[in-house]
N, C-alpha and C positions, 0 to 999 in steps of 0.2 A: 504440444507444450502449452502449458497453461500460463496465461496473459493476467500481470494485475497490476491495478490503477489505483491510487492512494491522493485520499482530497483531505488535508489535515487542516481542523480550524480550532484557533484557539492557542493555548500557552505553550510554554518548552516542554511543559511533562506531557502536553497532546504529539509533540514533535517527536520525542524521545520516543512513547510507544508507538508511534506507528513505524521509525527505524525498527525498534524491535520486531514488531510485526512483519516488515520488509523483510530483513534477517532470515526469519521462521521461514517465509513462502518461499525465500533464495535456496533455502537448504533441503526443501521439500522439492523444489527442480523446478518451482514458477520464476518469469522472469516479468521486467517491470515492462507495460505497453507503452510505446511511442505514442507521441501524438498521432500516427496516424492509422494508428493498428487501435479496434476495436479488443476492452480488455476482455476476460470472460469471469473476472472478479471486480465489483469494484468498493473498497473500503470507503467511506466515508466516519474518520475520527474526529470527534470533536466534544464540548462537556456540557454536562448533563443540563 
C-alpha cells in the first residue's frame, strides 16, 4: 500500500489543492502516513 505525506505552506488556494491532491491519491488506493510510519511519497505544496 502506498504511504503519502503532504507538507502545505502558504495560502487557502495552497490548502485547497493539496486536499485535492489528498482526494486523487485516496482514490488511487494511497493512504495518508502517520507520524510514525515512513511515507513512500512526500508532497511538499507551497507558491512559487
Amino acid at each position: 500500500m502506498m504511504r503519502i505525506r503532504f507538507y502545505t505552506l502558504g495560502c487557502k488556494l495552497n490548502q485547497a489543492e493539496t486536499e485535492t491532491l489528498a482526494d486523487a491519491f485516496r482514490r488511487a488506493g494511497a493512504v495518508l502516513a502517520t507520524d510514525d510510519q515512513d511515507p513512500n511519497i512526500f508532497i511538499l505544496n507551497s507558491c512559487t
